[in-house]
C-alpha positions as CSV (number, residue, x, y, z in Angstrom):
1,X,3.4,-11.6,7.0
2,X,6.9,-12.4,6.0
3,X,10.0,-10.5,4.4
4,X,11.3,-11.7,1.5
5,X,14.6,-11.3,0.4
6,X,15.4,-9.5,-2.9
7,X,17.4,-12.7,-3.7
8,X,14.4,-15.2,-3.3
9,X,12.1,-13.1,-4.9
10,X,14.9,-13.2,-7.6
11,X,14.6,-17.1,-7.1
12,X,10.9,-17.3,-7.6
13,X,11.1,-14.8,-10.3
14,X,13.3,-17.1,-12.3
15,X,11.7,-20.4,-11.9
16,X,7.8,-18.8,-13.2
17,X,7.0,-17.5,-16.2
18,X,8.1,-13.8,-17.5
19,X,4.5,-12.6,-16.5
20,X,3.9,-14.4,-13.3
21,X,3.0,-12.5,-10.3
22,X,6.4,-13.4,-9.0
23,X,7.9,-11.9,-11.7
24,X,5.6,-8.9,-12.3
25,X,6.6,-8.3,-8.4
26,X,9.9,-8.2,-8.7
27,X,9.5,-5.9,-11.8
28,X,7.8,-3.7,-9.8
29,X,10.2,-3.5,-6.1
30,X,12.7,-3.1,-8.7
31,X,10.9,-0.2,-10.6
32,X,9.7,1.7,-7.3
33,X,13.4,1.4,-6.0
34,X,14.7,3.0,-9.2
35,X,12.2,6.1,-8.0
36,X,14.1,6.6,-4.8
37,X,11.2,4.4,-2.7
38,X,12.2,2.5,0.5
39,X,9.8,-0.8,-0.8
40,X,9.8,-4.4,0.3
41,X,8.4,-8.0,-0.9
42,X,6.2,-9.2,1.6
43,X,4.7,-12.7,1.4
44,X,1.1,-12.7,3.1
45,X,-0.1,-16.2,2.6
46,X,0.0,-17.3,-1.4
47,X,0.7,-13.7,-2.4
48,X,3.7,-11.2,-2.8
49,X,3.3,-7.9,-1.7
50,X,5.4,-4.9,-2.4
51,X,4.9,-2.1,-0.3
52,X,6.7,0.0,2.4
53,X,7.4,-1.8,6.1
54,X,4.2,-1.5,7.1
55,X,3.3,-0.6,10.5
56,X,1.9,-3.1,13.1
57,X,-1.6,-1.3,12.4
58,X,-1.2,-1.7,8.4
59,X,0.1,-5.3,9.1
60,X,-3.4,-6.0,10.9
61,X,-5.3,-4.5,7.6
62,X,-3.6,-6.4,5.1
63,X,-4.2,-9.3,7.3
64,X,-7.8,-8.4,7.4
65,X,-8.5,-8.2,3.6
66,X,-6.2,-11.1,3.1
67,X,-8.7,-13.3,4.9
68,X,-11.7,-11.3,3.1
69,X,-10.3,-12.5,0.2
70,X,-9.8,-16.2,0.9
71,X,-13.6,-15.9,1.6
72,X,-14.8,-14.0,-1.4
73,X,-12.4,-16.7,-3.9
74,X,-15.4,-18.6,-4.4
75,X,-18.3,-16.3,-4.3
76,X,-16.6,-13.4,-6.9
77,X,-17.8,-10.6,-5.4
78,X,-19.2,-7.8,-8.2
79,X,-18.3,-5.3,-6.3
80,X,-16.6,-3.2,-3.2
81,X,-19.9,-3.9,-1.1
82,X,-19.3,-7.4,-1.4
83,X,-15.4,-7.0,0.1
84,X,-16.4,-4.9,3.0
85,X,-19.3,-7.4,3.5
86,X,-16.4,-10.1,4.0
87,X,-14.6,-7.9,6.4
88,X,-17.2,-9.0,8.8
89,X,-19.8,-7.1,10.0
90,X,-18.5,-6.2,13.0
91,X,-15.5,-5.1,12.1
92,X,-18.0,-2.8,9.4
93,X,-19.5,-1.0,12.3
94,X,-15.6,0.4,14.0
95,X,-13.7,0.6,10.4
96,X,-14.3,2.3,7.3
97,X,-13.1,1.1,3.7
98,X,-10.8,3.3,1.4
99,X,-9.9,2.3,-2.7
100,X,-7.0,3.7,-3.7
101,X,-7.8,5.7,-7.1
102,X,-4.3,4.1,-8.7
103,X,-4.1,0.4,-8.1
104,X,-7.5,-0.5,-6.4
105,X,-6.4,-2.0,-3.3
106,X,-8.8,-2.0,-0.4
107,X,-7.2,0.0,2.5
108,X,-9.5,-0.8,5.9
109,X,-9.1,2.3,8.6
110,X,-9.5,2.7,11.6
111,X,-10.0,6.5,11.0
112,X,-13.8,7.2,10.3
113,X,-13.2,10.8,8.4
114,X,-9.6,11.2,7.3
115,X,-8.2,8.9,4.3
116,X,-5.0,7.1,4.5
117,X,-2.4,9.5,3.8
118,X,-0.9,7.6,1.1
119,X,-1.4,3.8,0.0
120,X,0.8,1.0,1.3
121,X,1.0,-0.8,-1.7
122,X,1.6,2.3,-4.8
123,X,2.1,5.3,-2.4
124,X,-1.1,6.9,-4.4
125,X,-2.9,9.6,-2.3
126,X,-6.0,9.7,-3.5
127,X,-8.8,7.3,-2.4
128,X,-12.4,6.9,-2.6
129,X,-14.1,6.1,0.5
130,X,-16.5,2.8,-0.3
């Protein structure tokens, strides 16, 4: 996972389309900022994240469903089932999956009963436990 500085993310911003992802990022560090949050831009292979420094544990999650989602790209999934399932089955049996009610992400813990106090990527608390 790498940092990326408000001026490349500027960068990128400016050399996509008004509505890119790189753009829609930067409209959003910029918007979550404005509320007082301490956010970053985080580039986790071909996508931007924004989010809070994430801990070493968080870093390991977002790895995790970053790779679950290089495998679901050409099967689609339908449905959470089929995300966990990429998670790997082993991985099933020690973690438990979390949706965050607000944007959707997929939020792996390690925690079998609590949910994630708040979500790394909108700061939502409330989650669904899939």
């Amino acid at each position: 996972m790498k940092l990326i500085p408000d001026d490349e993310l500027e960068r990128l911003a400016g050399e996509h389309a008004p509505n890119s992802h790189q753009a829609v990022m930067l409209a959003d560090l910029r918007g979550r900022r404005a509320n007082d949050e301490q956010v970053h831009c985080f580039q986790l292979g071909e996508f931007l994240v924004v989010c809070p420094m994430p801990t070493a544990q968080q870093e390991v999650q977002l790895k995790r469903v970053y790779e679950a989602s290089k495998q679901l790209q050409s099967s689609k999934p339908t449905n959470i089932a089929d995300i966990i399932a990429a998670l790997g089955e082993a991985e099933q049996t020690q973690s438990i999956g979390w949706i965050c009610a607000r944007c959707a992400e997929v939020i792996v813990s390690d925690e079998p009963v609590t949910a994630p106090p708040t979500c790394m990527f909108c700061g939502s608390k409330l989650f669904a436990k899939v």
